[in-house]
C-alpha positions in Angstrom: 87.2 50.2 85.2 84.2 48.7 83.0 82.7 51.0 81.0 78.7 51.0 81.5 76.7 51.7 78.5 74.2 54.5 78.0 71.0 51.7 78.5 71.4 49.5 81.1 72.2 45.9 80.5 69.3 43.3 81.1 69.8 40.2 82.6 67.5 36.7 83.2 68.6 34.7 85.8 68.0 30.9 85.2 68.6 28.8 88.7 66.9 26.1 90.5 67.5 27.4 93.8 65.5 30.3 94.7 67.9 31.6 97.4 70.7 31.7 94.6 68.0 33.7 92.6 67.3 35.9 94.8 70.8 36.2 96.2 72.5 36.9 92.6 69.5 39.7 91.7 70.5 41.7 95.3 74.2 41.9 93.9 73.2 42.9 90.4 70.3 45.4 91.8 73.4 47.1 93.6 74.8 47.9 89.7 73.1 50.5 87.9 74.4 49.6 84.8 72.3 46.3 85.1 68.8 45.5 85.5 67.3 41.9 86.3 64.1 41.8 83.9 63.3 38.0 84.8 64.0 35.3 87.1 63.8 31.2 85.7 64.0 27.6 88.0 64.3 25.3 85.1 66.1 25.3 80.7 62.4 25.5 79.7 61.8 29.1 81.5 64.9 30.3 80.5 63.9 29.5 77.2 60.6 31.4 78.1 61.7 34.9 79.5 64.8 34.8 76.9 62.2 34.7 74.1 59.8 37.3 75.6 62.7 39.4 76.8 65.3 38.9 74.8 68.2 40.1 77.4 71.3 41.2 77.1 72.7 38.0 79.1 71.4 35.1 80.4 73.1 34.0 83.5 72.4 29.9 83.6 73.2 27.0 86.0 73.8 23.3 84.2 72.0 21.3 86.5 68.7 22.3 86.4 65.3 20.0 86.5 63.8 19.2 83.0 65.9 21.2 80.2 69.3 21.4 81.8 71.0 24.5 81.0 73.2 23.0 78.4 69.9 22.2 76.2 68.3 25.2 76.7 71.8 27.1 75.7 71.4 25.9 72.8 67.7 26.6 71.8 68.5 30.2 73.3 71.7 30.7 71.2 69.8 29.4 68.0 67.0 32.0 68.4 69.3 34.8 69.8 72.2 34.7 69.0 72.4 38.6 70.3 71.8 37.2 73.7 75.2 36.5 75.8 75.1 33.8 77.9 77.2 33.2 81.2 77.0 29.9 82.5 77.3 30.5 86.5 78.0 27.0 88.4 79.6 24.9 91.3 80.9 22.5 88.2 84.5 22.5 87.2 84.5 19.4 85.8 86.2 19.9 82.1 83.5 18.2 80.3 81.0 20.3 81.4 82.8 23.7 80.2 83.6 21.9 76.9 80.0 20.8 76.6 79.0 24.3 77.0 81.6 26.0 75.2 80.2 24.1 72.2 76.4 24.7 72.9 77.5 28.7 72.6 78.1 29.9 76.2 79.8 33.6 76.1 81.5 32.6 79.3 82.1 29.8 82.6 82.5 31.1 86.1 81.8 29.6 89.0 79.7 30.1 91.7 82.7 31.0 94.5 83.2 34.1 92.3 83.2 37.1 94.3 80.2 39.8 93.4 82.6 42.2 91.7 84.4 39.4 89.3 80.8 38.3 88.4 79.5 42.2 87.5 82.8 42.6 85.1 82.3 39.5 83.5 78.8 40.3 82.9 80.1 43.4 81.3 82.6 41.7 79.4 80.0 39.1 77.7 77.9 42.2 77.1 80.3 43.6 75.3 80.8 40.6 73.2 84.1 39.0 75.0 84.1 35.5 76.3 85.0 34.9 80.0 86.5 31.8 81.4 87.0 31.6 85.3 90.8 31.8 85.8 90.6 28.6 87.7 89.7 26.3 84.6 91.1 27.8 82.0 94.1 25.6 82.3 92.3 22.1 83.0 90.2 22.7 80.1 93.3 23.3 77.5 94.8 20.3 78.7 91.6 18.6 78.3 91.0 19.7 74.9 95.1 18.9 74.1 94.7 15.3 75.3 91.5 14.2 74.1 92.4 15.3 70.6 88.7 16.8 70.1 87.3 17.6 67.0 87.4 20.7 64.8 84.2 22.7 65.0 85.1 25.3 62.8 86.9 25.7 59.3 90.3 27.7 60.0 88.3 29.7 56.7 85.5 30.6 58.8 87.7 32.4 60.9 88.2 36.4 61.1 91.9 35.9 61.1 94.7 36.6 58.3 96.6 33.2 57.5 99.8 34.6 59.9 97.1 35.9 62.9 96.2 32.4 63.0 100.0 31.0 62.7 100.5 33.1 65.7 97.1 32.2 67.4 98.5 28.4 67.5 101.2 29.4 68.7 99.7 30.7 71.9 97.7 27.9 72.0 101.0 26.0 73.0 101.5 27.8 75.6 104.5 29.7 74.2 105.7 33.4 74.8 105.9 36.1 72.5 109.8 35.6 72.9 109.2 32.0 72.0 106.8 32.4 69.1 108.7 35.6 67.6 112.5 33.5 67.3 110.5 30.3 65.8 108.4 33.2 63.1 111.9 35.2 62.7 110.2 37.7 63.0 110.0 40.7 66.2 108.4 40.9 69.5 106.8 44.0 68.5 105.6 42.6 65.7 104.2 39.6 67.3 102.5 41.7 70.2 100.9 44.0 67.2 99.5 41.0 66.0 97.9 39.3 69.7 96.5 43.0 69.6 94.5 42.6 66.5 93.7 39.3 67.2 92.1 39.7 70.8 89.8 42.3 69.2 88.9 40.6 66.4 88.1 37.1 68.4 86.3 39.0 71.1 89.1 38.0 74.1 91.4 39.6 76.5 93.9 37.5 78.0 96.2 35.0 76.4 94.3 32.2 78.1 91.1 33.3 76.4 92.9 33.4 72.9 94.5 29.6 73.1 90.5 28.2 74.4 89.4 30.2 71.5 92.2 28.2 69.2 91.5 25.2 71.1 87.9 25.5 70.6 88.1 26.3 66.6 90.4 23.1 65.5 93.3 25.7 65.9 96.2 23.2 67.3 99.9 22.0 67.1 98.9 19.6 64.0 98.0 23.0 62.0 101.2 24.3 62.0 102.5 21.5 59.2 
């Protein structure tokens, strides 16, 4: 059960389709742990009601006319970098969650997401994890394995002791805590103590959220040698 905080949190919803506007705010109106302080059609109002609002999550659609949401994810994340953002969309193309993922998106769902599923995982960006629809998680890994992208962060710059990140690459590969404790020599216990520290420190809650997160920093096979 998601723990609501003592203030309610605020939420802009930026969509070009008014009857997606208006039928997102009716679901999140029924939740009285959130409250819907503005409503945006284009990147530049989001932009807008993020600055004079300053939310607790923006809830954004890519494809939107003038600023896309991608752009204005970035400006908003620049100025606020407080402010979650959920990216809520009919895209599941991998490029697209990789685009966003690196403009500073909190989290990817898409719109066939039922109204409960979209509620937690606006308490879970609220809270300062990151969300991933369990339905592209897997594409976009692959995506990021094949393509080879780029690092966009130091391993330094990460909040992780050198073996928390030995182990973090190892989940990135997909293997079990069987797998990654007989190739460490070290215990399962030990190895689940660790995915412990590291899913709070990272700001994740699943397995699938830590290896993005890897994925994402430049954490890969090639940093095991």
């Amino acid at each position: 059960m998601e723990v609501v905080p003592a203030s309610k949190i605020t939420i802009v919803i930026a969509d070009d389709h008014p009857l997606v506007r208006e039928g997102i705010r009716k679901i999140l109106e029924l939740e009285p742990g959130i409250q819907v302080v503005a409503e945006a059609r284009d990147g530049q109002e989001a932009i807008a009601m993020a600055r004079r609002h300053r939310p607790d999550v923006i809830l954004i659609d890519i494809n939107m006319p003038g600023l896309n949401g991608i752009k204005a994810t970035k400006v908003i994340r620049r100025e606020l970098p407080q402010t979650g953002i959920l990216a809520l969309t009919i895209h599941d193309d991998e490029e697209y969650v990789i685009e966003l993922l690196r403009a500073g998106v909190s989290g990817y769902v898409l719109k066939d997401i039922g109204a409960e599923e979209l509620v937690k995982a606006i308490f879970q960006v609220a809270q300062g994890y990151q969300v991933i629809h369990p339905g592209i998680a897997p594409k976009v890994i692959d995506y990021i394995q094949k393509k080879d992208l780029p690092v966009t962060l130091s391993d330094a710059g990460l909040p992780l002791t050198p073996r928390e990140r030995e182990i973090l690459v190892h989940v990135s590969l997909g293997k079990s805590n069987r797998e990654i404790a007989r190739d460490l020599y070290i215990s399962e216990k030990t190895v689940k103590n660790h995915l412990t520290n590291i899913f709070h420190k990272i700001g994740v809650s699943d397995r699938t959220q830590a290896a993005l997160y890897a994925l994402k920093h430049g954490l890969s096979g090639g940093n095991l040698i």
